[in-house]
C-alpha positions in Angstrom: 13.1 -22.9 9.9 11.3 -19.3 10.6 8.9 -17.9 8.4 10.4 -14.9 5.6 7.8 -12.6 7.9 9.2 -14.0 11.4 12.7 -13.3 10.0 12.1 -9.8 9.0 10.0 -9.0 11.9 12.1 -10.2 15.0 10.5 -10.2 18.0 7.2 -8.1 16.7 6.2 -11.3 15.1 4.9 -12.8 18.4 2.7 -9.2 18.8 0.9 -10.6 16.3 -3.2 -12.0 16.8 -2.3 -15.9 17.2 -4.6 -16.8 13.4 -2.4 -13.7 11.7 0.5 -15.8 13.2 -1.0 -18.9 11.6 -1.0 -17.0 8.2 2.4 -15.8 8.0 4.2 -18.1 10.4 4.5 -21.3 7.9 7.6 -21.7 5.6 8.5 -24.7 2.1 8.6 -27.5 4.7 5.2 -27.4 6.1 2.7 -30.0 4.2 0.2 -27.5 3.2 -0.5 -24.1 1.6 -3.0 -21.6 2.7 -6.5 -21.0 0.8 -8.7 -18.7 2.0 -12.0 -17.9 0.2 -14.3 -15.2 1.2 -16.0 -11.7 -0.2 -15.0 -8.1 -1.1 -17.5 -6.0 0.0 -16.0 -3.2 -2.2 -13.7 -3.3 -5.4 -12.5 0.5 -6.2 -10.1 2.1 -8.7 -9.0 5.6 -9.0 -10.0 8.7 -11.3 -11.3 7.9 -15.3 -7.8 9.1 -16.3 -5.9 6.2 -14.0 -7.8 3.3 -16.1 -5.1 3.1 -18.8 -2.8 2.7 -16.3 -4.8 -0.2 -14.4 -5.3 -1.6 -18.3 -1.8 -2.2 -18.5 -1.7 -3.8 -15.3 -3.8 -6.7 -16.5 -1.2 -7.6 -18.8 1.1 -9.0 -16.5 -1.7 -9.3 -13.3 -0.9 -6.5 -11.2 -3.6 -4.5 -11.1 -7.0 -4.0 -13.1 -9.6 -1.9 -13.9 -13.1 -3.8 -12.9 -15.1 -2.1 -9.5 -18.2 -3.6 -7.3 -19.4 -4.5 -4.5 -19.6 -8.1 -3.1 -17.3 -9.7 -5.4 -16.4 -13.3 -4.7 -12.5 -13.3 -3.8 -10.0 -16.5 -3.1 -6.1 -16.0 -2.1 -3.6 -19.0 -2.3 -0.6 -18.7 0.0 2.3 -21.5 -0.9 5.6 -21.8 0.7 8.4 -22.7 -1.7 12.4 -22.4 -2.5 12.8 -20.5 -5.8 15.2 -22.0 -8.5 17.8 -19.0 -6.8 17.2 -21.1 -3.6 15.5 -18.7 -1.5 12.8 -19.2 0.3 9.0 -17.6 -1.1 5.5 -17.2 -0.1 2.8 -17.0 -3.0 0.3 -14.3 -2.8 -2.0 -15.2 -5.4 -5.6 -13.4 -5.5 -8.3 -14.0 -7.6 -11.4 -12.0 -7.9 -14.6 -12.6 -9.5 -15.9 -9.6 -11.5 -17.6 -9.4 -14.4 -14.3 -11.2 -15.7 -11.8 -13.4 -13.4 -8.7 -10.8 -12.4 -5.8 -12.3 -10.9 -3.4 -10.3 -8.7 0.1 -12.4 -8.5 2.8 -11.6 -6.0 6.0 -13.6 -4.5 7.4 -12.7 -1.5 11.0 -13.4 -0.4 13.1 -12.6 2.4 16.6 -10.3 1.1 19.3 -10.7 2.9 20.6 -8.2 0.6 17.9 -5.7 1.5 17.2 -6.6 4.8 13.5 -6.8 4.4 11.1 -8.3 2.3 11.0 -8.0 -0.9 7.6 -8.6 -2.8 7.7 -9.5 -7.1 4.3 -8.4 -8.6 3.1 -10.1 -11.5 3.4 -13.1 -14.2 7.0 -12.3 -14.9 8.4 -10.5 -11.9 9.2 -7.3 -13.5 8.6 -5.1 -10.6 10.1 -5.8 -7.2 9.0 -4.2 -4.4 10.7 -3.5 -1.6 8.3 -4.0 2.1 7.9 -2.3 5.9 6.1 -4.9 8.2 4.5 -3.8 11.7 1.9 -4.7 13.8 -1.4 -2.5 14.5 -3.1 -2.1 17.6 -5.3 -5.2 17.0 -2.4 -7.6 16.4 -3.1 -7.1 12.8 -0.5 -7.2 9.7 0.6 -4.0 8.1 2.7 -4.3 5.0 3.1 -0.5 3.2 5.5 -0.5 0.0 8.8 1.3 0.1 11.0 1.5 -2.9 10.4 -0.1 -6.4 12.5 -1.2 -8.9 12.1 -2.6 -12.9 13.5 -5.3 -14.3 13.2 -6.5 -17.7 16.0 -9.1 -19.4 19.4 -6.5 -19.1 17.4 -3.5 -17.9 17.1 -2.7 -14.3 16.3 1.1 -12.7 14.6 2.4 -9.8 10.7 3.3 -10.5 9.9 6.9 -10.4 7.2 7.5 -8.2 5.9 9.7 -11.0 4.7 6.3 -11.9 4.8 4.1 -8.5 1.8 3.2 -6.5 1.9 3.0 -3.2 0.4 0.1 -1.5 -0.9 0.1 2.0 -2.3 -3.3 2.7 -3.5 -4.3 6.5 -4.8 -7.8 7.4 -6.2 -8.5 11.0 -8.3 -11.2 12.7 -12.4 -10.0 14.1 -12.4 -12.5 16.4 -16.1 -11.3 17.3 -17.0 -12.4 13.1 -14.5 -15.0 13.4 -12.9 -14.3 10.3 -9.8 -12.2 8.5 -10.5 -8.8 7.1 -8.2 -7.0 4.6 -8.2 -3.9 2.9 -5.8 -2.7 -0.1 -5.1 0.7 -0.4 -2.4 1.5 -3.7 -2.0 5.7 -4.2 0.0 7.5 -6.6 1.5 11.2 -4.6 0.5 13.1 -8.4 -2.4 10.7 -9.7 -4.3 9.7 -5.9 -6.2 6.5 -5.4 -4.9 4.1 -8.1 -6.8 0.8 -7.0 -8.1 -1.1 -3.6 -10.2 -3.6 -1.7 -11.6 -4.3 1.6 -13.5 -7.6 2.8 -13.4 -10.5 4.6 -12.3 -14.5 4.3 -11.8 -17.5 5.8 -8.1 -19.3 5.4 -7.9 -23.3 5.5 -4.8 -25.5 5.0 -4.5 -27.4 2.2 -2.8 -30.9 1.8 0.4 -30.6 -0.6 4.0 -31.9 -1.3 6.3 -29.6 1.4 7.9 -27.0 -1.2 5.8 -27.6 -4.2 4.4 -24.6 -6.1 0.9 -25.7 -8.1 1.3 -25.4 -11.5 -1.3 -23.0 -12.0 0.9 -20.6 -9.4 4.4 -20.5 -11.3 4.9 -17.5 -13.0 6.1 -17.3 -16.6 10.0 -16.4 -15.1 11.6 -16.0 -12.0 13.8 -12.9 -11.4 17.1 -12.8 -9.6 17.9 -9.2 -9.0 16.6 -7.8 -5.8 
């Protein structure tokens, strides 16, 4: 079985640095998740007047309002099948300011879409529709496109009135031997909403093929792509 990122990249897949490979080459029947654990060397939100925004984002672990430097950071990447029976990858990061922030995301491969399709927070309200490429360094680059709400028999597109745009690029230093990442999310009205850039190292780590840890299940699962 490919990898959700092999299947929606093709061929470009194998451009990728051979450790960004590693990261977003496994799928549910590999053994193991991914941890990596590392440091942001800079935690950043927006303008005073985008902090109720980032508030509300805490709610359902989206996006928060905290800033700093050198913050202690962990992401947890597991492979799983959804009770719709499609194949997801956890992105789950947690980030050590003055308070513990969490930032969940589930990534799944649509068929329907023809791309991936990333659900932010603790109950999958938004779903986020993603462009994958390849930088110059073999690196990742995932930028959001569209967005869409859904809440119990309410769906609609998100107005990018309201829609932050994330650019997120993830690469390999092979000269520091470690992964870098920064976050970029930007409103077209508002500016800079939120971001991060630092650096980790990712290990595997032993679990039952296909099992999500408890601690990673969101409160609901959503259907609608």
């Amino acid at each position: 079985m490919n990898s959700i990122y092999q299947h929606a990249m093709g061929s470009d897949f194998a451009k990728l640095h051979p450790r960004i490979q590693e990261r977003f080459g496994f799928d549910s029947t590999a053994p193991y998740g991914l941890v990596g654990k590392g440091v942001m060397e800079e935690v950043l939100h927006g303008a005073p007047y985008t902090l109720p925004f980032l508030y509300v984002g805490t709610w359902r672990r989206i996006m928060f309002p905290e800033y700093g430097r050198n913050i202690p950071f962990r992401i947890e990447n597991y492979a799983f099948v959804d009770p719709m029976g499609r194949e997801t990858v956890t992105w789950v990061r947690t980030f050590e300011t003055r308070r513990a922030r969490r930032f969940d995301a589930y990534m799944i491969y649509s068929q329907q879409r023809g791309c991936i399709v990333d659900y932010l927070g603790t109950h999958q309200h938004l779903a986020v529709d993603l462009e994958l490429s390849v930088d110059a360094e073999g690196g990742m680059r995932l930028r959001s496109a569209e967005q869409r709400f859904y809440e119990g028999l309410l769906g609609f597109r998100f107005p990018q009135f309201f829609s932050g745009i994330a650019d997120v690029r993830e690469w390999y230093d092979d000269q520091a031997q470690c992964f870098r990442i920064t976050v970029t999310v930007t409103n077209g009205i508002w500016g800079r909403l939120f971001g991060y850039r630092g650096r980790f190292q990712s290990q595997r780590v032993g679990c039952d093929a296909g099992k999500l840890p408890a601690h990673l299940q969101p409160a609901r699962f959503e259907s609608r792509e």
